[in-house]
C-alpha atoms as one frame of an Amber mdcrd trajectory, in Angstrom:
protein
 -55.947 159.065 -30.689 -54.418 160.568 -34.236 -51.150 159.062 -32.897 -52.186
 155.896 -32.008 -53.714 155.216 -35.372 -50.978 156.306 -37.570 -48.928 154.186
 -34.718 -50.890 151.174 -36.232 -50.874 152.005 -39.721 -47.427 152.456 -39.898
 -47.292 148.694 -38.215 -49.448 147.436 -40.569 -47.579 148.737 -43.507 -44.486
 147.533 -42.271 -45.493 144.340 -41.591 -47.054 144.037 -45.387 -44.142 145.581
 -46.695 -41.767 142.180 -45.011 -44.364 139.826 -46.108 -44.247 140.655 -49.131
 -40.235 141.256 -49.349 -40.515 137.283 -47.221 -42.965 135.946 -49.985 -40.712
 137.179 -52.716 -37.113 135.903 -50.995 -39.382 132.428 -51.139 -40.211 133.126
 -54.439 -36.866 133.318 -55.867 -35.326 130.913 -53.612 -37.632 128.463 -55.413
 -36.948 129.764 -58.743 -32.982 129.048 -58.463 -33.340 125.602 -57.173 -36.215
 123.638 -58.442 -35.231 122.252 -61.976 -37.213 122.004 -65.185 -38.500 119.551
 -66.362 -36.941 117.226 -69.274 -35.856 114.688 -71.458 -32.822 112.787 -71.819
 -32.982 110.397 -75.390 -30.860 106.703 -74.730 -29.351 105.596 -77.905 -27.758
 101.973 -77.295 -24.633 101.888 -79.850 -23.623  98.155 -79.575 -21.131  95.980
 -82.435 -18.589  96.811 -84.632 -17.822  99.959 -86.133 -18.441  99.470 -89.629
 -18.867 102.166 -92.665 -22.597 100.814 -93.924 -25.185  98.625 -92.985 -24.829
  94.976 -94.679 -27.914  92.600 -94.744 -25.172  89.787 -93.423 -24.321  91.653
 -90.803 -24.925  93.709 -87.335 -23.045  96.779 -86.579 -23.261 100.774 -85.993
 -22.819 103.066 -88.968 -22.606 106.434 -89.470 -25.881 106.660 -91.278 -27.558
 104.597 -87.973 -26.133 107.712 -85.983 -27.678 110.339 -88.264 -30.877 108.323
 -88.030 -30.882 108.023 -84.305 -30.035 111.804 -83.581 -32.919 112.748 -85.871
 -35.435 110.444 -83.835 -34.147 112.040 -81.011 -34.487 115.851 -82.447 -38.513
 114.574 -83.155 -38.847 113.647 -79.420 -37.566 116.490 -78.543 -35.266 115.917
 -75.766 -33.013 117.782 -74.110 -29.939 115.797 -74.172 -28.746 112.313 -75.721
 -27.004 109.951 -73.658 -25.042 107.003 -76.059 -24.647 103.677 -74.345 -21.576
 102.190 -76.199 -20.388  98.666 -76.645 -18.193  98.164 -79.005 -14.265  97.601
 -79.204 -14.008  99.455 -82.748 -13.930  99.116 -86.084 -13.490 100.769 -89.513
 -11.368 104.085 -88.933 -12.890 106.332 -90.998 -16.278 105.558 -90.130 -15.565
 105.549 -86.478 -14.043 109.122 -87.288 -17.609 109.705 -88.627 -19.457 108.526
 -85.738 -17.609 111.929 -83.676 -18.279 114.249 -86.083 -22.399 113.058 -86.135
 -22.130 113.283 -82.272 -20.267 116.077 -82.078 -22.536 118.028 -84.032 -25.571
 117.661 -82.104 -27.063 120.646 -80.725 -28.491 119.593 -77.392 -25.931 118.169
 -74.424 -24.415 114.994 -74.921 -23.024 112.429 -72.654 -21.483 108.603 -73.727
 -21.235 105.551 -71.371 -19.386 102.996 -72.050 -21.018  99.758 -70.518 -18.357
  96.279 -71.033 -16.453  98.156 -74.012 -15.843 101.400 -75.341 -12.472 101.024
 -76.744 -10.376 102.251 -79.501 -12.656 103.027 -82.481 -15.449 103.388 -79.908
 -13.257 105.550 -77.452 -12.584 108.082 -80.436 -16.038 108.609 -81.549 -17.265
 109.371 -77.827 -14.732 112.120 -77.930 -17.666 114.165 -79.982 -19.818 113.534
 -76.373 -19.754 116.734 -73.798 -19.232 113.961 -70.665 -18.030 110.311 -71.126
 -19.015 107.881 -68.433 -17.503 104.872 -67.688 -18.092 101.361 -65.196 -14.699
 100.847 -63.373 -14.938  97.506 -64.925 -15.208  98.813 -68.288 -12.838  98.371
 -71.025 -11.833 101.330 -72.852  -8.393 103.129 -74.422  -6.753 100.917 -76.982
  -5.418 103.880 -79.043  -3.931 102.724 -81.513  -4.462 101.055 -85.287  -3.809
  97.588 -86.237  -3.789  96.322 -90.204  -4.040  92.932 -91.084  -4.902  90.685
 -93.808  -3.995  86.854 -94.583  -1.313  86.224 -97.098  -1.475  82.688 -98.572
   1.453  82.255-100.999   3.088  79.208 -99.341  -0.637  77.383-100.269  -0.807
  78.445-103.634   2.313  76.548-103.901   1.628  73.949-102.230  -1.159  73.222
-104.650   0.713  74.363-107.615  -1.003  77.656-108.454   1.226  80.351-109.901
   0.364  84.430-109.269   1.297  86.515-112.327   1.568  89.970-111.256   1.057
  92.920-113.850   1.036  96.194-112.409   2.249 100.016-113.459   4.170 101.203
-110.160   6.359  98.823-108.054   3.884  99.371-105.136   0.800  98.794-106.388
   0.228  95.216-105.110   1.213  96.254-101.335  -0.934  94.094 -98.848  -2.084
  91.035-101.944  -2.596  88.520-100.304  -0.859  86.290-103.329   2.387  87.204
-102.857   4.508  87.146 -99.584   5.754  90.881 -98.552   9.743  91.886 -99.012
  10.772  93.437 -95.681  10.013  97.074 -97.713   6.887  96.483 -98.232   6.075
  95.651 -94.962   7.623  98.990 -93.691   5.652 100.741 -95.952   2.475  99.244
 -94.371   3.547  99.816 -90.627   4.117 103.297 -91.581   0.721 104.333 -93.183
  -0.778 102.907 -89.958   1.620 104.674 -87.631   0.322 108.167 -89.555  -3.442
 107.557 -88.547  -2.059 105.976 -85.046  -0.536 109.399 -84.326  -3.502 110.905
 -85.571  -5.890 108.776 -83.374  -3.244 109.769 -80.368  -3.402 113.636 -81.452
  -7.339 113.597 -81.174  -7.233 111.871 -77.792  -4.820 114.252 -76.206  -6.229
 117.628 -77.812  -9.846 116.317 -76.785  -8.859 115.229 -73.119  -6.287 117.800
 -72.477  -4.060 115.194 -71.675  -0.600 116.063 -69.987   2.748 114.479 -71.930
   2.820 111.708 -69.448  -0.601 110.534 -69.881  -0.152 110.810 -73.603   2.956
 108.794 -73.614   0.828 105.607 -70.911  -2.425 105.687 -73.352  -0.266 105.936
 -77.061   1.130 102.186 -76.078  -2.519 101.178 -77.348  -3.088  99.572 -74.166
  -6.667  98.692 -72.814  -7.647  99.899 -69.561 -10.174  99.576 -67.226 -12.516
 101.879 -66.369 -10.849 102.765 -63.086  -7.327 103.489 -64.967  -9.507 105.974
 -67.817 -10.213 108.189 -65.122  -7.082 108.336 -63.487  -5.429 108.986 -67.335
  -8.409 111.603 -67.928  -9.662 109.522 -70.467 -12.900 109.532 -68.990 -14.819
 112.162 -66.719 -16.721 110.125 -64.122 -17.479 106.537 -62.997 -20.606 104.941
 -62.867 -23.828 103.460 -64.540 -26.527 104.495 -65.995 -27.848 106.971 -63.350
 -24.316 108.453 -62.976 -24.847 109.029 -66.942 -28.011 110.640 -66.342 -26.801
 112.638 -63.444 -23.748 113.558 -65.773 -26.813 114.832 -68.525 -28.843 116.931
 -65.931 -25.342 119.152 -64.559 -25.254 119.647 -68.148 -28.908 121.342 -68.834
 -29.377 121.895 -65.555 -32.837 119.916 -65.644 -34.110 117.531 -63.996 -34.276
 114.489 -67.142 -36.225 111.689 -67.463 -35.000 109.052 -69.924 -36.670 107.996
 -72.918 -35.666 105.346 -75.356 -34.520 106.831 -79.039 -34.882 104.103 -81.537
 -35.213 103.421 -85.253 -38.200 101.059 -86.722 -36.442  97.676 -87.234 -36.676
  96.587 -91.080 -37.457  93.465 -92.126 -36.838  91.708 -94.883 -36.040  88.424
 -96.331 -32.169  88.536 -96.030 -32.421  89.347 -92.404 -34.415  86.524 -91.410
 -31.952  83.889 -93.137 -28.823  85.413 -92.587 -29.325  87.873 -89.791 -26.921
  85.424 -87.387 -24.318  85.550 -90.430 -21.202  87.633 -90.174 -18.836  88.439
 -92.551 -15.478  89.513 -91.648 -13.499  90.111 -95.250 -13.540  93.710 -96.362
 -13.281  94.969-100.062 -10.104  95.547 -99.577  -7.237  92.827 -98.905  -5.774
  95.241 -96.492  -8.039  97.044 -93.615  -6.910  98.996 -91.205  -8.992  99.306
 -88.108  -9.010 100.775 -85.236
């Protein structure tokens, strides 16, 4: 009889012992592979690159990125996922746009919906993950400088330009006077140095081999489809590729919430918000 009860106990303890050791395999199975719960902020990015806001004019600024990130910080989300459209612009403010990216603290991922292309391409370097549609256009690294030179008119007319200056380059890129050959050199020059730059910042922040640095410093567009193959972008896809792009990242599962500023209004917006103004303070602009 003594045997045949500690027969049973000794079952019974057993079998407690591997429900419990089942119960806690189930416990930690769960624990590994159901995902928290979060938020992933959308910031829409779309226009020209452009240093500050104008009240004749829509673009992104730097300061619209510092506001955005900060709306997204009070909603506390767990990543930030940029939809950009936008071929470019200024070059130091699209350098700007990286650095306010690339220094915020939660996981960030950029998708570039019709165009995300030189100017735009460089600031969603700062981003962890860049997404783009195989249709989208992106690359374009490179720098163009421009500006409209009408001597012949002022002739034309009979308008003479009297030019007094201290230092025989000090009138490079006036639009009053027609360029010597020198001077034009000059120019090309200073906007090779920031086109190598642009190039350098590419290949260091893709990892880019010499061959794919030497297709994508021509400062040709691509699509979508050709990024990825260069390693210009990481994945292809939409929106929910984006998102799925932000959750590997934090390893949550996200939902996405819209980060926005509070639109201001004010006279100048409502009679020339359609306006555009394309002449910079400067005769010469280089953009990028």
């Amino acid at each position: 009889m003594k045997k045949t009860v500690l027969f049973l106990a000794t079952v019974l303890l057993i079998s407690g012992a591997a429900a419990f050791s089942f119960q806690d395999f189930i416990d930690r199975f769960q624990g590994e592979f159901q995902q928290e719960e979060g938020k992933v902020g959308i910031v829409q990015l779309s226009g020209n690159i452009v240093p500050e806001a104008s009240g004749f004019s829509a673009g992104i600024t730097p300061q619209d990125i510092r506001d955005l990130n900060q709306k997204a910080e009070e909603q506390n989300v767990d990543a930030i996922m940029y939809e950009i459209n936008s071929g470019g612009g200024a070059v130091v403010a699209s350098k700007d746009l990286k650095r306010n990216i690339d220094a915020v603290d939660v996981p960030t991922v950029c998708r570039f919906r019709d165009v995300g292309a030189s100017g735009a391409y460089l600031a969603a370097l700062g981003c962890d993950s860049i997404v783009a549609d195989s249709a989208s256009i992106t690359g374009s690294i490179g720098v163009t400088s421009s500006y409209i030179e009408f001597s012949d008119l002022m002739d034309d007319i009979g308008v003479s330009y009297v030019n007094i200056t201290a230092g025989d380059r000090k009138e490079l890129g006036s639009p009053f006077q027609e360029p010597t050959e020198e001077q034009k050199e000059v120019l090309a020059n200073k906007s090779q140095l920031i086109g190598d730059e642009f190039l350098t910042e590419v290949s260091e922040g893709r990892n880019l081999t010499a061959n794919q640095e030497e297709r994508v410093g021509t400062g040709e567009i691509f699509l979508g489809s050709e990024a990825e193959e260069l390693g210009l972008v990481d994945s292809l896809g939409g929106r929910t590729a984006a998102i799925d792009e932000a959750e590997n990242l934090t390893n949550m599962n996200l939902q996405p919430v819209r980060v926005q500023r509070t639109p201001e209004f004010n006279l100048l917006s409502l009679f020339f918000g359609g306006l555009e103004i394309g002449a910079g303070d400067s005769p010469l602009e280089a953009v990028m």
